[in-house]
C-alpha positions as CSV (number, residue, x, y, z in Angstrom):
1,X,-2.0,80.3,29.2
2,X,-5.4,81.7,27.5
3,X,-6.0,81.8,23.8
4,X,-2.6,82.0,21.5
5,X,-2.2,85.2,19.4
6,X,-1.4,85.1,15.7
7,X,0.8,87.3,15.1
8,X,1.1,89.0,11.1
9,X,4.3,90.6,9.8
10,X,5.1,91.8,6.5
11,X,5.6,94.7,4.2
12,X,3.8,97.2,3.9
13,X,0.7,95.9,1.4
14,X,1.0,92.5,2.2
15,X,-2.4,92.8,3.2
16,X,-1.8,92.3,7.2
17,X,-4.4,94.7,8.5
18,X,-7.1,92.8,5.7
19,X,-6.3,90.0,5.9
20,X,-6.0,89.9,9.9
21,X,-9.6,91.2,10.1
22,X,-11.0,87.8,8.1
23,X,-9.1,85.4,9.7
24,X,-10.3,86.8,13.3
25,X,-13.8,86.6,11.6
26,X,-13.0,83.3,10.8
27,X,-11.5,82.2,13.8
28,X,-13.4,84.0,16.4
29,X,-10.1,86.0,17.4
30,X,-10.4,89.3,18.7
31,X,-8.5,92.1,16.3
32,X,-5.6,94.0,17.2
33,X,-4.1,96.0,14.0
34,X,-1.0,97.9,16.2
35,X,-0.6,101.0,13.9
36,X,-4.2,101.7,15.4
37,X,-2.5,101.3,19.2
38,X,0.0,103.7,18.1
39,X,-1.9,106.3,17.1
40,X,-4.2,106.3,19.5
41,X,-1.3,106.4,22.7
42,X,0.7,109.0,21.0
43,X,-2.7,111.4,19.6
44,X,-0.2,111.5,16.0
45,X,-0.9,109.5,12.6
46,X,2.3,107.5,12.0
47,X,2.9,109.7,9.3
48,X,2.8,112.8,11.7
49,X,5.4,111.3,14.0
50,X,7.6,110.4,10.6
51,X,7.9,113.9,9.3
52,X,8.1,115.9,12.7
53,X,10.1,113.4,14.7
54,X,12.0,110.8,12.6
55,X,11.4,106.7,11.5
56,X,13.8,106.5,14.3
57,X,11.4,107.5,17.0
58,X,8.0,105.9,15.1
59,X,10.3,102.6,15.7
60,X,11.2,103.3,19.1
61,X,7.1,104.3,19.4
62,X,6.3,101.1,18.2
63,X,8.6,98.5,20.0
64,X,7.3,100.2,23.2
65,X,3.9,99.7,22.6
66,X,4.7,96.3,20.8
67,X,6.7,95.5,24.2
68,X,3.1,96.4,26.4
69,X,0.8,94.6,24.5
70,X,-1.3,92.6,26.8
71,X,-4.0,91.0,24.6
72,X,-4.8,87.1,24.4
73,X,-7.2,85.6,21.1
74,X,-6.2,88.1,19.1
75,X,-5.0,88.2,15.4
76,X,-2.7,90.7,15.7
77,X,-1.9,92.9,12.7
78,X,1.9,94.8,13.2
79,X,3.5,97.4,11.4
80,X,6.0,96.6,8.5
81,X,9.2,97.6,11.2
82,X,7.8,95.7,14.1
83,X,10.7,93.1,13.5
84,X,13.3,95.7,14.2
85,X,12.8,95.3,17.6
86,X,13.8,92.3,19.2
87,X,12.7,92.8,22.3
88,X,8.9,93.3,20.7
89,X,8.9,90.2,18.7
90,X,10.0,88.0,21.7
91,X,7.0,89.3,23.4
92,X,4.6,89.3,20.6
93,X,6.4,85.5,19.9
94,X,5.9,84.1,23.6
95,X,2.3,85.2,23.2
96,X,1.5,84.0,20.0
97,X,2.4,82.3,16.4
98,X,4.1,84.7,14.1
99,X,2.9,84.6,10.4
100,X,4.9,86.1,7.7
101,X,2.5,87.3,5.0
102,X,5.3,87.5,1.8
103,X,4.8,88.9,-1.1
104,X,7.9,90.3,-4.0
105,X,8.8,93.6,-4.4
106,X,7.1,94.3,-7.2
107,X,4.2,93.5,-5.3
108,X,5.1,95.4,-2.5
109,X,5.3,98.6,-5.5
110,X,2.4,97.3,-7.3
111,X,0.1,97.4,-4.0
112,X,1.4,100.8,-2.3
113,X,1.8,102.9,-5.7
114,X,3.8,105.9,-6.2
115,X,3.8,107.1,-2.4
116,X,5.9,103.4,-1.7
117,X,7.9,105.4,1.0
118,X,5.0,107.7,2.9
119,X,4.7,106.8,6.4
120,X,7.5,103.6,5.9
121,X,9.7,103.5,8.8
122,X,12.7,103.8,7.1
123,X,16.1,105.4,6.7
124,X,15.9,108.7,4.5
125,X,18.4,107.9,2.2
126,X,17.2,103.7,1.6
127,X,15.5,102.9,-1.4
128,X,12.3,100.3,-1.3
129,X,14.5,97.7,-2.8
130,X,17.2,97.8,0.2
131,X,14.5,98.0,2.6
132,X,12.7,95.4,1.3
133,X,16.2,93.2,1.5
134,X,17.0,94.3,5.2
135,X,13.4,93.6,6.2
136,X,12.8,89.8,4.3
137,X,15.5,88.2,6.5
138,X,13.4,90.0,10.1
139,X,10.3,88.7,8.7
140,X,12.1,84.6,7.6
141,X,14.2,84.9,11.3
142,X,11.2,85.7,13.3
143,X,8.3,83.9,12.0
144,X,6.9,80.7,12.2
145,X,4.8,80.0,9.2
146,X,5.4,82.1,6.1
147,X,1.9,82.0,3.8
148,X,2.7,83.8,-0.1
149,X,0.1,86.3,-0.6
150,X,1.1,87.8,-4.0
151,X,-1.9,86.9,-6.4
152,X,-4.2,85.5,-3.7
153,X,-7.2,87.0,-3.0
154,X,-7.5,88.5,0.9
155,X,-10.1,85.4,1.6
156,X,-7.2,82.9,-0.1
157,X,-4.8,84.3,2.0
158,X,-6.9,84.4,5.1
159,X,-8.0,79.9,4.2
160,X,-4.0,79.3,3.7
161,X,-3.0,80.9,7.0
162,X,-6.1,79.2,9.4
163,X,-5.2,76.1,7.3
164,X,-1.4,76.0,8.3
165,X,-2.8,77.3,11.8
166,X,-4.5,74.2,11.9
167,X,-1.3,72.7,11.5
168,X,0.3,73.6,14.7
169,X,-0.2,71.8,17.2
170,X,0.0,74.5,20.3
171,X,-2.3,76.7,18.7
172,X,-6.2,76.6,20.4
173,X,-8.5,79.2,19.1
174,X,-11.5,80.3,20.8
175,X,-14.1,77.7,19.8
């Protein structure tokens, strides 16, 4: 097997797609951030496929493409639903080291401001709160290192995940 993956899941804000772009930089990683793959296979902002087509079909979009990926040395930045596929997060798992990038839900409001729910894959009637809840337990059952972001810095954030990277034992960056 080539490089390992690392693998960042969170809510939306938790600073995946910032953070991810650092710690490649530090780690000499290639950068994958999948809401990017998305949009470019499907020629639609998430957004776009949200309001014409449903969250329903941005999170069937998204464990296909999740399911496909075929990249090696890559931080890899997901979207905040990616855990609602299974299937996608035992691929993106076998691959790679998944790191849960937690931060409250104040935070999570704080960060994303008044349009909290624009472009979230969620259901039309579930508040932030509940999704928050339903999503939390995805993001502890799946990953394998959870880093706290809230009130870090996106360089902190980026030391205390290549620090408890360092950690594991099966992971071999590009040197």
């Amino acid at each position: 097997m080539g490089p390992v993956n690392v693998v960042l899941i969170g809510m939306p804000g938790s600073g995946k797609s910032t953070v991810g772009v650092l710690l490649a930089k530090r780690l000499g990683l290639g950068f994958t951030d999948t809401d990017l793959v998305i949009q470019q296979e499907t020629g639609q902002t998430l957004q776009t496929i949200v309001d014409t087509q449903g969250y329903a079909a941005l999170r069937d979009v998204e464990a296909r493409v999740l399911q496909t990926l075929d990249v090696q040395g890559h931080v890899i930045s997901t979207g905040g639903s990616a855990v609602y596929s299974e299937a996608a997060m035992a691929h993106l798992s076998a691959r790679g080291i998944v790191v849960f990038l937690n931060i409250p839900l104040d935070e999570v409001e704080r960060r994303i401001g008044d349009y909290s729910l624009r472009g979230i894959s969620r259901h039309p009637d579930q508040s932030l709160d509940d999704l928050f809840q339903e999503r939390f337990a995805l993001y502890k059952r799946y990953s394998q290192i959870t880093v706290e972001a809230a009130g870090y810095t996106p360089e902190q954030v980026c030391s205390d995940v290549a620090a408890q990277l360092a950690k594991q034992t099966h992971f071999s960056p590009v040197q």
